[in-house]
C-alpha positions, 0 to 999 in steps of 0.5 A, a space after each residue: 536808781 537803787 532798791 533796797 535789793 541792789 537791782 538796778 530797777 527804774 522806778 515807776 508810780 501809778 495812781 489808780 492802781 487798783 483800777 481798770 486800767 493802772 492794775 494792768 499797767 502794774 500787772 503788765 510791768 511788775 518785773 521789769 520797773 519797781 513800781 510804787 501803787 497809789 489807790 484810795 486807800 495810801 493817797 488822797 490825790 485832791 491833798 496837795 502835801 499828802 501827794 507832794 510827800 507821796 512821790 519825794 517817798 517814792 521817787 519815781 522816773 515816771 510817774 503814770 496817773 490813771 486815777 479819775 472819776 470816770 463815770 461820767 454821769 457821777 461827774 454830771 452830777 457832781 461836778 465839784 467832786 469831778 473838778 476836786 479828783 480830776 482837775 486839782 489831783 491831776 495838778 497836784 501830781 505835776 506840781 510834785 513832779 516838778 518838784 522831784 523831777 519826774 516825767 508824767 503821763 497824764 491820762 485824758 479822756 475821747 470825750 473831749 471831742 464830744 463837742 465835735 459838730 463834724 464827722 471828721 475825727 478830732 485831732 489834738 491842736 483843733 479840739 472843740 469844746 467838751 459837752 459834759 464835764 467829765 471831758 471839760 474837766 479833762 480838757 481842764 486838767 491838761 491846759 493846767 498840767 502843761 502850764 505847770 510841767 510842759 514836758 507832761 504827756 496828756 494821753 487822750 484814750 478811747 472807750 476801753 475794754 478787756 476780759 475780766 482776766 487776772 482777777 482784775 478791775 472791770 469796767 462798762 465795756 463793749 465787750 462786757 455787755 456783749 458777753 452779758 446779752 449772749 450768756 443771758 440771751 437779752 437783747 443789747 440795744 445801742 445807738 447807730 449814731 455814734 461813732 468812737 475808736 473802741 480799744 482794748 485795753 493791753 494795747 494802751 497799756 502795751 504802749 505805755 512804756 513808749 509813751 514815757 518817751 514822748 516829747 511834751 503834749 497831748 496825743 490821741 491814744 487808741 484805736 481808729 475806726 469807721 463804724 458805728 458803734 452799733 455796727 462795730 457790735 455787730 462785727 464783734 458779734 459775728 467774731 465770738 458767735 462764729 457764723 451762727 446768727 445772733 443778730 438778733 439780740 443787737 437792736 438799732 438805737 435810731 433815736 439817740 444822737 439822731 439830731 447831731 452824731 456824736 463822733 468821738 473818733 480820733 485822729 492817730 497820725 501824731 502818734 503814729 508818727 511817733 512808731 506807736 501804731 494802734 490797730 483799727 477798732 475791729 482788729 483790736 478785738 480779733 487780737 483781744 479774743 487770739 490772745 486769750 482763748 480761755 475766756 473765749 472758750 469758757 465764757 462764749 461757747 
């Protein structure tokens, strides 16, 4: 496809552009595909017209819609208008996509698995029943989006973080909250009974180009892990404290999910079988903080 400029510049669309995660896809990609940012401000997702001329206007090879409620207590407590963006704008946007021919990558939720009654982790073809309805409203979502364009990828991601970095969205993170308790030396207190892949955002966003290529499905996309997350904080913080102890500021959580663990975890091997590999939990963040020695050195020591 041609810009105005004569470049020979694939298109992309991302929804959710001024979020979390669609400013890095837009942030990461920029010089390489033209890409069109859809937020608030130009979109209503939830208006079927309005998203059906938006993409004709735009025309993209890809189409990435990260645009979500993803609080999921807002979701709990509103579940119309949880159904209304994530549901019907989810479908909206594979509805144009049929229309206009572009590829789509949908972006799902761990939460999904939230129902899971075992410690093993989830895999995409035996899900269990979500929990809350941020991740029955996701699970929605893709059942309705294969239907209509079955060569959509649905990508269900972990609990994501990332410094602040770039001017940014943040968002309630791991990392954050760490951060938060050392600068203000207040104790962070987190549930020993819960257990999820936690990833660092530029991976998931490193790997999207090659999740534009995926056959049609639903794939788990993040990091595996092993560890609680109370016991992933505590390697997190041995990382960015380097041997001083601090461990002290992390208190057990004994209570919370103590009945019946929450396991968010999520089985990679489909993806992998893919070549897309992610690193495990811990790993992630020891890339996280090689990669970017300046909020290492300006936000820890």
């Amino acid at each position: 496809m041609e810009n105005e400029e004569g470049d020979n510049m694939e298109r992309w669309m991302v929804t959710g552009a001024n979020g979390f995660l669609g400013s890095r896809i837009t942030e990461y990609y920029q010089d390489k595909y033209e890409i069109t940012g859809a937020n608030h401000g130009n979109l209503d997702i939830t208006d079927e017209g309005a998203v059906t001329s938006f993409v004709k206007k735009a025309r993209p090879r890809l189409v990435i819609h990260c645009a979500a409620i993803s609080n999921t207590g807002t979701c709990q407590e509103n579940p119309g208008l949880s159904e209304a963006v994530n549901v019907k704008g989810a479908v909206n946007l594979a509805r144009a996509c049929r229309e206009t021919g572009s590829c789509l990558i949908f972006m799902s939720s761990d939460q999904i698995y939230a129902g899971n009654r075992t410690m093993e982790p989830g895999k995409e073809e035996n899900t269990p029943e979500p929990v809350n309805v941020y991740g029955l409203h996701k699970r929605q979502a893709e059942d309705e989006i294969m239907a209509i364009l079955p060569e959509a990828v649905c990508l269900r991601l972990p609990w994501m973080y990332d410094f602040p970095w770039r001017g940014l969205k943040s968002n309630s993170n791991l990392l954050g909250n760490l951060l938060k308790s050392l600068i203000h030396n207040r104790p962070l207190t987190l549930p020993v009974y819960d257990y999820r892949g936690i990833t660092w955002a530029m991976e998931v966003v490193k790997h999207v180009e090659a999740a534009g290529a995926l056959p049609g499905g639903v794939y788990n996309f993040g990091g595996g892990n092993t560890l609680s997350t109370y016991e992933t904080a505590g390697k997190v913080l041995a990382m960015v404290t380097e041997g001083e102890d601090r461990s002290g500021l992390l208190i057990p959580d004994r209570e919370r999910y103590a009945g019946q663990p929450r396991n968010l975890l999520m089985d990679t091997e489909k993806i992998r079988g893919f070549g897309i590999i992610f690193p495990d939990t811990v790993e992630g963040f020891q890339r996280c903080f090689e990669e970017s020695p300046e909020y290492m050195l300006g936000l820890i020591r």
